[in-house]
PDB file with one MODEL, atoms N, CA, C and O in Angstrom:
MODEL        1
ATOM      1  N   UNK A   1     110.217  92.890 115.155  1.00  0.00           N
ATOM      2  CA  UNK A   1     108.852  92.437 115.004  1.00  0.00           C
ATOM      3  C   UNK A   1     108.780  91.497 113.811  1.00  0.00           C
ATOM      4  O   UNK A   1     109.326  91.812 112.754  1.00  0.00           O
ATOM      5  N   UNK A   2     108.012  90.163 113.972  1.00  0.00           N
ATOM      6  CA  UNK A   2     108.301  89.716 112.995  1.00  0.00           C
ATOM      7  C   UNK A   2     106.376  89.503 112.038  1.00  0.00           C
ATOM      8  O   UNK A   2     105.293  89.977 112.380  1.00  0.00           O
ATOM      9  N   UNK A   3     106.591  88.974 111.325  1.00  0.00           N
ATOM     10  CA  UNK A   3     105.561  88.996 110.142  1.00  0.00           C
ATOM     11  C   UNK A   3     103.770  89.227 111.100  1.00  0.00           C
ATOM     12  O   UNK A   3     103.462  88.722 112.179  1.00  0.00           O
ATOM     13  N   UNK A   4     103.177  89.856 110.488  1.00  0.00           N
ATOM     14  CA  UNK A   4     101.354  89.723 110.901  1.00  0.00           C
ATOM     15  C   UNK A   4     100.398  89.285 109.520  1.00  0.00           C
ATOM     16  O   UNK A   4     100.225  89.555 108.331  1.00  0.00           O
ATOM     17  N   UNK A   5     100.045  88.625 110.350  1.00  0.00           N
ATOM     18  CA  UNK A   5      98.854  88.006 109.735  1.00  0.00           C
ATOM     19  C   UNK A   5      97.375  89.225 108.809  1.00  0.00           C
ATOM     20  O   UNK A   5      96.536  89.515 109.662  1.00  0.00           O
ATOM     21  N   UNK A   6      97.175  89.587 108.003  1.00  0.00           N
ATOM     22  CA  UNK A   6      96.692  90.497 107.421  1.00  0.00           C
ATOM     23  C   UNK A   6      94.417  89.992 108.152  1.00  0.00           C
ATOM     24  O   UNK A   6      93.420  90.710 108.229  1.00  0.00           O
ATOM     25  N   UNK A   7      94.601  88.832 108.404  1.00  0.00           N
ATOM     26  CA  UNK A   7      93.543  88.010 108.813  1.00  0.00           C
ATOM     27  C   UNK A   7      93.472  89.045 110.520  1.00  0.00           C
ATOM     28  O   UNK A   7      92.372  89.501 110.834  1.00  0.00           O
ATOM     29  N   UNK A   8      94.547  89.275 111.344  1.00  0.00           N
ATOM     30  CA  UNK A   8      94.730  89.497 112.521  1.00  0.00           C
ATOM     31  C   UNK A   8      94.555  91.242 112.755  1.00  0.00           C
ATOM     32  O   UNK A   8      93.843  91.855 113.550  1.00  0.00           O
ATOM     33  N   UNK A   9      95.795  91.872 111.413  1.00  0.00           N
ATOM     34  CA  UNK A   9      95.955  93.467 112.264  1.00  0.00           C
ATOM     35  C   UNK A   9      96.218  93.878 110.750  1.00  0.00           C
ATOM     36  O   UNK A   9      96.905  93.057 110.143  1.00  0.00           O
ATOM     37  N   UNK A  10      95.762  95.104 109.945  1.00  0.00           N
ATOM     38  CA  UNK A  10      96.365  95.796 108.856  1.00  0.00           C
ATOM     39  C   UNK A  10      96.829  96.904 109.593  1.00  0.00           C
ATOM     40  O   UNK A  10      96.561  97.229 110.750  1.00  0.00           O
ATOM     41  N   UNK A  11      97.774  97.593 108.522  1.00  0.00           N
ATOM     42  CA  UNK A  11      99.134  98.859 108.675  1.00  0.00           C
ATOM     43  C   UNK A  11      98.197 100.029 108.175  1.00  0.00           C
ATOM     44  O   UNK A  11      97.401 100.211 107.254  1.00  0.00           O
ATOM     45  N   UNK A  12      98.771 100.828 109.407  1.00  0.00           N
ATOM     46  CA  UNK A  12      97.573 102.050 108.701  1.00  0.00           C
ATOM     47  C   UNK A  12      98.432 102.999 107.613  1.00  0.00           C
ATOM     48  O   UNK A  12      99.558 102.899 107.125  1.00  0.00           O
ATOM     49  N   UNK A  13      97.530 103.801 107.502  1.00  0.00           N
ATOM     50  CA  UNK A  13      97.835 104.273 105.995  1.00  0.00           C
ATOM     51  C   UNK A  13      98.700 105.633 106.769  1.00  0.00           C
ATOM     52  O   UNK A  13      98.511 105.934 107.947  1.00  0.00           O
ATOM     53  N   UNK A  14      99.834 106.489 105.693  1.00  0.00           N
ATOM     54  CA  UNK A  14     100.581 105.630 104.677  1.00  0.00           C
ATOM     55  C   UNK A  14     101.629 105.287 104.878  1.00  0.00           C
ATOM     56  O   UNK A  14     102.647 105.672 104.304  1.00  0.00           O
ATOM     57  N   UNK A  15     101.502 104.223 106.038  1.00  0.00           N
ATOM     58  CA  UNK A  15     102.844 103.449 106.027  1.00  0.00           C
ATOM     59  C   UNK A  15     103.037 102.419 105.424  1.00  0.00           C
ATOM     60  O   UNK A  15     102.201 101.516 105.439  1.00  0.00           O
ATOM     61  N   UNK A  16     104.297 102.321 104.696  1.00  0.00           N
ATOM     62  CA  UNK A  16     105.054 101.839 103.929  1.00  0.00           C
ATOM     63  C   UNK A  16     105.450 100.288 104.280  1.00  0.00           C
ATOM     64  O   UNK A  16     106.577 100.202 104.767  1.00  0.00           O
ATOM     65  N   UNK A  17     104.896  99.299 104.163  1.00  0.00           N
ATOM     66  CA  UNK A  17     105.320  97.766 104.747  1.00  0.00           C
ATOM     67  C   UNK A  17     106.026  96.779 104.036  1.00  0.00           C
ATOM     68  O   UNK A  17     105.940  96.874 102.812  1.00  0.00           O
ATOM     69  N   UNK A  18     106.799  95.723 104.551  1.00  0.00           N
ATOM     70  CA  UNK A  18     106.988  94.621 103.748  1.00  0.00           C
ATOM     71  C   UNK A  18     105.810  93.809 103.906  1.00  0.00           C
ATOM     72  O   UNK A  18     105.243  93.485 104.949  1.00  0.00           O
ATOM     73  N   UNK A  19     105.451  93.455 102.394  1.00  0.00           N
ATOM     74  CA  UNK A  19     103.869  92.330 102.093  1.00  0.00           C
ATOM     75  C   UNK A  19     104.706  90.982 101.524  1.00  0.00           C
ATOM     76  O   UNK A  19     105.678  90.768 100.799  1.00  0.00           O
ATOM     77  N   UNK A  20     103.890  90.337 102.174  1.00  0.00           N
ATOM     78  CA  UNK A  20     104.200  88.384 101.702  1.00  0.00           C
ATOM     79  C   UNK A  20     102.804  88.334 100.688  1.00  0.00           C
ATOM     80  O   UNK A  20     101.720  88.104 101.223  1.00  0.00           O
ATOM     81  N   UNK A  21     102.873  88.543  99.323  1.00  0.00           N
ATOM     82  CA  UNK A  21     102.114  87.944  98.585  1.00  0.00           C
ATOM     83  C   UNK A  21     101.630  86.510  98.211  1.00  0.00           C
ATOM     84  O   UNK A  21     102.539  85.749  97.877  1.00  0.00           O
ATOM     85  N   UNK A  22     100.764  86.162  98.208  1.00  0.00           N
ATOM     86  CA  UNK A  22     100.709  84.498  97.535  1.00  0.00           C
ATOM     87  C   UNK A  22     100.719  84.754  96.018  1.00  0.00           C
ATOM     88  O   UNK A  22     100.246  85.786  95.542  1.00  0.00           O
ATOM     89  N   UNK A  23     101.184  83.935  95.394  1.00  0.00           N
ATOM     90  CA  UNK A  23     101.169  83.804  93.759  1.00  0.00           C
ATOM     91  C   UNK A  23     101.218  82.739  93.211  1.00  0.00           C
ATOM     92  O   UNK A  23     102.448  82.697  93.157  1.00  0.00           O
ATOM     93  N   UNK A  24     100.760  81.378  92.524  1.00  0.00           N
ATOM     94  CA  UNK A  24     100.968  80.363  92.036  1.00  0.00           C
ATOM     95  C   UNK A  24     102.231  80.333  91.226  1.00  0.00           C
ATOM     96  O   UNK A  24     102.900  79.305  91.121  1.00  0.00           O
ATOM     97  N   UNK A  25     102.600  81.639  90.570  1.00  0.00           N
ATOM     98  CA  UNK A  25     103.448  81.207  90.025  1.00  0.00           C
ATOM     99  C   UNK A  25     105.080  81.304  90.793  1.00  0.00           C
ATOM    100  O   UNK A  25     105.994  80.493  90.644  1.00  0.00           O
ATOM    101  N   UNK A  26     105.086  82.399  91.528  1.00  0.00           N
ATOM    102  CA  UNK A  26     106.036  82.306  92.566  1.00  0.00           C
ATOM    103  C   UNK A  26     105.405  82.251  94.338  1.00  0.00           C
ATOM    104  O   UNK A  26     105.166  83.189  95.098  1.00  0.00           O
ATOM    105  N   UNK A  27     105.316  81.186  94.491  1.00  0.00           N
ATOM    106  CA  UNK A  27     104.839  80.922  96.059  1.00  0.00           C
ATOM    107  C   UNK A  27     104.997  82.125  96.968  1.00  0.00           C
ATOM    108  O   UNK A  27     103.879  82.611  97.139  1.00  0.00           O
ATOM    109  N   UNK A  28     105.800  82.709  97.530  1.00  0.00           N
ATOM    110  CA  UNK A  28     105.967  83.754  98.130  1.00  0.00           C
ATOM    111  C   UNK A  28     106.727  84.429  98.031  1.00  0.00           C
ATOM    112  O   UNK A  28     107.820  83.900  98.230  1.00  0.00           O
ATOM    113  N   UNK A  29     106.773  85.493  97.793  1.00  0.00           N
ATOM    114  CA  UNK A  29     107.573  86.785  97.304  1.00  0.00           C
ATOM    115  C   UNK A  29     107.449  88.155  98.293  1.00  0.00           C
ATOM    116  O   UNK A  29     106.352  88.657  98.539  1.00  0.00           O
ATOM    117  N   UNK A  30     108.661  88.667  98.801  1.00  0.00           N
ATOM    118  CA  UNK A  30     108.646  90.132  99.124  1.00  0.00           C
ATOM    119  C   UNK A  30     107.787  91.394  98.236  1.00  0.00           C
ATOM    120  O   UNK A  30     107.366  91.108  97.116  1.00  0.00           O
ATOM    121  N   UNK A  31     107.644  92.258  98.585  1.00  0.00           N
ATOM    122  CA  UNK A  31     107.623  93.328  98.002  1.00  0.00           C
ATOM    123  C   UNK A  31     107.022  94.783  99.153  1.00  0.00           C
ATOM    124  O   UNK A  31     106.457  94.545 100.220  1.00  0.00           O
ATOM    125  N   UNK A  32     107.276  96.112  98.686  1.00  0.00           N
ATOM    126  CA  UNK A  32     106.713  96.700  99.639  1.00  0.00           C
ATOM    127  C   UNK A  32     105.517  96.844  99.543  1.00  0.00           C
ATOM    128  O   UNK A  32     104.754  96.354  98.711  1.00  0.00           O
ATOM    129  N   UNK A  33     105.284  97.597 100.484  1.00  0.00           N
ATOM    130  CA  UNK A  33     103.526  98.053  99.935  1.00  0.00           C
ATOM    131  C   UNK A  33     102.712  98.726 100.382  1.00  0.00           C
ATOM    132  O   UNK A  33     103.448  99.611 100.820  1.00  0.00           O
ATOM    133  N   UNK A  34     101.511  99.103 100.694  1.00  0.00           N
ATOM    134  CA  UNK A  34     100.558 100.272 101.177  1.00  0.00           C
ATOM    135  C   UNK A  34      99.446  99.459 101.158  1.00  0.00           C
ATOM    136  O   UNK A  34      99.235  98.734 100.185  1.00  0.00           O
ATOM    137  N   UNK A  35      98.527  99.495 102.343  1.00  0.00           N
ATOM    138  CA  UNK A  35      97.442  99.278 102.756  1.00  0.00           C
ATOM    139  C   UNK A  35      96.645 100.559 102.568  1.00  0.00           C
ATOM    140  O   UNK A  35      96.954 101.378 103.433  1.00  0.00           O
ATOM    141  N   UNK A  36      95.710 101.006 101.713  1.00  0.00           N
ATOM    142  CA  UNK A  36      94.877 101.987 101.958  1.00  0.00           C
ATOM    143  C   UNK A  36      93.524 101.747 102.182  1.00  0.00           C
ATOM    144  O   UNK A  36      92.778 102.489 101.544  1.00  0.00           O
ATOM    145  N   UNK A  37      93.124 101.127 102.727  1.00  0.00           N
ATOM    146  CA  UNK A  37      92.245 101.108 103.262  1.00  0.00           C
ATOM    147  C   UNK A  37      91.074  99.751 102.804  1.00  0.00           C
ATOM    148  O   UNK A  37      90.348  99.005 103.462  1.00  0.00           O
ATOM    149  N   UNK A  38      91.400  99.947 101.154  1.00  0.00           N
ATOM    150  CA  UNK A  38      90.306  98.993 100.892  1.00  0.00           C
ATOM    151  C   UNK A  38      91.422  97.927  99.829  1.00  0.00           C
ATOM    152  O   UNK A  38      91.073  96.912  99.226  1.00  0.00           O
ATOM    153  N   UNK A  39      92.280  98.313  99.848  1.00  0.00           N
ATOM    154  CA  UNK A  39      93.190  97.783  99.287  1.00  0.00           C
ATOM    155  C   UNK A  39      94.761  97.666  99.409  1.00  0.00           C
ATOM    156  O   UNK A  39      95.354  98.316 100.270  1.00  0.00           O
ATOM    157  N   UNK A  40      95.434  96.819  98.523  1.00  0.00           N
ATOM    158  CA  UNK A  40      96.876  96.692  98.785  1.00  0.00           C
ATOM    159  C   UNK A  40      97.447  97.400  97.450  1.00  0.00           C
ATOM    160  O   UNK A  40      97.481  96.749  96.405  1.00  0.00           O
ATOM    161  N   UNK A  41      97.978  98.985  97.500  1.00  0.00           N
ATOM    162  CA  UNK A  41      98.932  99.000  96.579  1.00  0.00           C
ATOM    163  C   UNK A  41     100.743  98.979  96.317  1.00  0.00           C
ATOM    164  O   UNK A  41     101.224  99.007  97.449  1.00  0.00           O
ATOM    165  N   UNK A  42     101.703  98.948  95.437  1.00  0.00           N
ATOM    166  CA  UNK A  42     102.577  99.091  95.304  1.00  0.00           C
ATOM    167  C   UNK A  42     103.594  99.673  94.413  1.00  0.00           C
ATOM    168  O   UNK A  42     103.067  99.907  93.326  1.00  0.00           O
ATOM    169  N   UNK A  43     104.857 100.005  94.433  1.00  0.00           N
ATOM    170  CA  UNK A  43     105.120 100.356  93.277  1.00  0.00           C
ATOM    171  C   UNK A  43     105.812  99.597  92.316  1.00  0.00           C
ATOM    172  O   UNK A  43     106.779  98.900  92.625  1.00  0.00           O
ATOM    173  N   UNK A  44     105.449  99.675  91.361  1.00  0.00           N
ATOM    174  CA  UNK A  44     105.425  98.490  90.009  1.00  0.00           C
ATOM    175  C   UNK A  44     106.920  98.906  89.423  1.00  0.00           C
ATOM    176  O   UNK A  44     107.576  99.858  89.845  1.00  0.00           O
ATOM    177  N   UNK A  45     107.314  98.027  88.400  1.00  0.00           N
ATOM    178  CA  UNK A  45     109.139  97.932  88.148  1.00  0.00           C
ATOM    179  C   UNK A  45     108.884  99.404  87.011  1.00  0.00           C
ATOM    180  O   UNK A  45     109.924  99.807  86.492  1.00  0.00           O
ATOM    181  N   UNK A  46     108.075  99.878  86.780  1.00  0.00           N
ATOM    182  CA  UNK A  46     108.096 101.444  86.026  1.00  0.00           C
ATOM    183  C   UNK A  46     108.011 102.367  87.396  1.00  0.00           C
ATOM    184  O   UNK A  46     107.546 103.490  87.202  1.00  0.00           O
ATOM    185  N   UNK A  47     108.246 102.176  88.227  1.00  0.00           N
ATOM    186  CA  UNK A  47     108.064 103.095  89.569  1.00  0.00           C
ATOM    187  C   UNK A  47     106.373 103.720  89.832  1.00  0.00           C
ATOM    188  O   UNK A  47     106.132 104.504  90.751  1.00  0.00           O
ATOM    189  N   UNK A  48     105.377 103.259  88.934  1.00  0.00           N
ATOM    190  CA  UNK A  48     104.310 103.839  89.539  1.00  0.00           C
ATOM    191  C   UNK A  48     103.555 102.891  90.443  1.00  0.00           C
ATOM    192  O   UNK A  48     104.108 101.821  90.698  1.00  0.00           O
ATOM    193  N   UNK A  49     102.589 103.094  90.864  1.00  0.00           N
ATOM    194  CA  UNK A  49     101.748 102.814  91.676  1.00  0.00           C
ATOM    195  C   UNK A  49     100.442 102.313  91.327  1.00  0.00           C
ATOM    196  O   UNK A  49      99.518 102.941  90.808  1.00  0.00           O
ATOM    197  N   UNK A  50     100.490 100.842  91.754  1.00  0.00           N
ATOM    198  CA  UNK A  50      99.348  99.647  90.866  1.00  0.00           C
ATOM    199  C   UNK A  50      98.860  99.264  92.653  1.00  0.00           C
ATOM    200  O   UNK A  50      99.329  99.471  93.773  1.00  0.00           O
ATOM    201  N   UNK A  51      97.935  98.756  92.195  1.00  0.00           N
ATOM    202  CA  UNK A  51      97.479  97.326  92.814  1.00  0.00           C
ATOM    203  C   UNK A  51      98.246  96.200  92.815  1.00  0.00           C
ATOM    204  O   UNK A  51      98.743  95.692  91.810  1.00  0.00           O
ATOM    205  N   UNK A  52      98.349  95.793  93.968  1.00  0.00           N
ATOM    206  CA  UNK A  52      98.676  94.417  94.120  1.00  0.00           C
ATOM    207  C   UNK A  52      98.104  93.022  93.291  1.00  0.00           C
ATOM    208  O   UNK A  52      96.963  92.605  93.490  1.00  0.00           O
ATOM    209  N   UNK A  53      99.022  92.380  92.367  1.00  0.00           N
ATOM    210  CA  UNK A  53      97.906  91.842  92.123  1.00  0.00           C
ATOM    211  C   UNK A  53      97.703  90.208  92.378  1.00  0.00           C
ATOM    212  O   UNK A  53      97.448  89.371  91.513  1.00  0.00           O
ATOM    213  N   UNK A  54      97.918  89.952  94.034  1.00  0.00           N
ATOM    214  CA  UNK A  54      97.590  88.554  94.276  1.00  0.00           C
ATOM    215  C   UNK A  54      97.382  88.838  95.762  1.00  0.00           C
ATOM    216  O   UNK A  54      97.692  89.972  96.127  1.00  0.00           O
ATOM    217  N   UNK A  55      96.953  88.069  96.592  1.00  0.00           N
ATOM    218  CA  UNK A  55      96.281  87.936  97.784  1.00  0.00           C
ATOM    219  C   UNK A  55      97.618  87.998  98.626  1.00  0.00           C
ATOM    220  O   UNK A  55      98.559  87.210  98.529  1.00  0.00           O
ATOM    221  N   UNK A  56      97.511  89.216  99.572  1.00  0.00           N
ATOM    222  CA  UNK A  56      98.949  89.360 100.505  1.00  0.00           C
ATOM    223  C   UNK A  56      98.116  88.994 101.925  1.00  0.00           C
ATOM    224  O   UNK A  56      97.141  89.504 102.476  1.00  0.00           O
ATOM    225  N   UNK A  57      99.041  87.788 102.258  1.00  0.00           N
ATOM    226  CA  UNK A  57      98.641  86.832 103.263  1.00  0.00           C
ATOM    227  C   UNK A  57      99.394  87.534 104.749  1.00  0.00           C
ATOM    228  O   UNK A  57      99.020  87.281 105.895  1.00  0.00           O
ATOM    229  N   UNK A  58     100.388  88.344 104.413  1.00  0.00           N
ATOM    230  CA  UNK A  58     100.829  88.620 105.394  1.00  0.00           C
ATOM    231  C   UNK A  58     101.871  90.251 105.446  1.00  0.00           C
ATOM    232  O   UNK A  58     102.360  90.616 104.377  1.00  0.00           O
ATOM    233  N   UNK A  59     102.098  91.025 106.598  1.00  0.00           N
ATOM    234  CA  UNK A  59     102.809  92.234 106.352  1.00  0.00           C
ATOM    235  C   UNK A  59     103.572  92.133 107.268  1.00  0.00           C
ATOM    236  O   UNK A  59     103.497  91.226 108.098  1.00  0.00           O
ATOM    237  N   UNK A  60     104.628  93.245 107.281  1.00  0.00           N
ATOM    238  CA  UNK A  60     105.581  93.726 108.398  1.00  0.00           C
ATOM    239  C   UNK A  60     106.459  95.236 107.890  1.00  0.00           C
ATOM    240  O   UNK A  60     106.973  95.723 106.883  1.00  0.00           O
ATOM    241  N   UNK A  61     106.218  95.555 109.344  1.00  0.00           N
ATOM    242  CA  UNK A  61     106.588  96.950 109.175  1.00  0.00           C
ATOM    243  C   UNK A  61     107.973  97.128 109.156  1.00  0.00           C
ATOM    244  O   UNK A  61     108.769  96.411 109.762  1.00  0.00           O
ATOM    245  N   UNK A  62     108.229  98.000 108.522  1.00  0.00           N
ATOM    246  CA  UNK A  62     110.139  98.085 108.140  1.00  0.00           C
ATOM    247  C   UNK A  62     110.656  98.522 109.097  1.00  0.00           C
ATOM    248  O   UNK A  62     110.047  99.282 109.850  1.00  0.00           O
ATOM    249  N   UNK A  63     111.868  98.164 109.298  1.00  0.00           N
ATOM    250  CA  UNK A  63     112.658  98.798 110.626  1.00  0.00           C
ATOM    251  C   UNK A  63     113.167 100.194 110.759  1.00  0.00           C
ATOM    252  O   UNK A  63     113.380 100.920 109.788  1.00  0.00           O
ATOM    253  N   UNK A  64     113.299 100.438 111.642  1.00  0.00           N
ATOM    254  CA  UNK A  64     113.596 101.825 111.693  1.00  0.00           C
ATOM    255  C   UNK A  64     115.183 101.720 110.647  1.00  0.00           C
ATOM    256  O   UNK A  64     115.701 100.649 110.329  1.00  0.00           O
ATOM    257  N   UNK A  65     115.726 103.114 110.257  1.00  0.00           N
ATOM    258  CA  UNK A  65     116.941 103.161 109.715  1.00  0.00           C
ATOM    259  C   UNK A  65     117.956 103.254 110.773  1.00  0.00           C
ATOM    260  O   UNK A  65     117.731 103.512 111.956  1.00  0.00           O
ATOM    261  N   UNK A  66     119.412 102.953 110.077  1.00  0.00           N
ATOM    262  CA  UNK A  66     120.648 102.757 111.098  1.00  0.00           C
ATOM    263  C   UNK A  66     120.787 104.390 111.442  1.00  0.00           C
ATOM    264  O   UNK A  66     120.687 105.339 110.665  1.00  0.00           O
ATOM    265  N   UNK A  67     121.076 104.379 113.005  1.00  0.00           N
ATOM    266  CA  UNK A  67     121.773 105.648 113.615  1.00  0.00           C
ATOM    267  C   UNK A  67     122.780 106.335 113.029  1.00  0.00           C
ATOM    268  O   UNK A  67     122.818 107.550 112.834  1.00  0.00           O
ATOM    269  N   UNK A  68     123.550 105.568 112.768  1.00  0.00           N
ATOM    270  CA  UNK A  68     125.084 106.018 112.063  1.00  0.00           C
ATOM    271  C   UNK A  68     125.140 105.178 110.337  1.00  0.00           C
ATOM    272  O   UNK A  68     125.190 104.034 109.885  1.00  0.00           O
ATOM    273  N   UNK A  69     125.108 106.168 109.984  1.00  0.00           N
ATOM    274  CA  UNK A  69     125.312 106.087 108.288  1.00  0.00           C
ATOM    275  C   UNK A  69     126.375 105.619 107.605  1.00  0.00           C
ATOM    276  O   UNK A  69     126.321 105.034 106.523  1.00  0.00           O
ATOM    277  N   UNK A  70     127.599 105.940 108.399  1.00  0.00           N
ATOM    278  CA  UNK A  70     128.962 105.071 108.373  1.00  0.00           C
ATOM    279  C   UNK A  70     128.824 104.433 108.632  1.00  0.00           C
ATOM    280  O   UNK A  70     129.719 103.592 108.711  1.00  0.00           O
TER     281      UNK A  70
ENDMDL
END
């Protein structure tokens, strides 16, 4: 599946997504993230849990994990 438009369909809660942020200072950037409802949060490089803080233009849901671990 590839990228959605946040304009089109949001991820329900609490699944875990890849977000396309906009940022002036870095144009587009990965990161994961959480839609809850009225907002976009994530977890920040101290491991807690902030707000997003720039307009995520777009999401996608992570793939399932590999069958075999080897």
């Amino acid at each position: 599946m590839g990228w959605i438009k946040c304009s089109e369909r949001l991820p329900e809660f609490p699944d875990e997504v890849l977000i396309y942020p906009y940022n002036d200072k870095w144009p587009k950037y990965q990161r994961f993230g959480y839609w809850i409802g009225t907002q976009w949060l994530r977890y920040n490089d101290d491991g807690h849990i902030d707000e997003v803080p720039h307009i995520v233009t777009q999401w996608m849901p992570l793939p399932d994990p590999p069958e075999d671990e080897g």
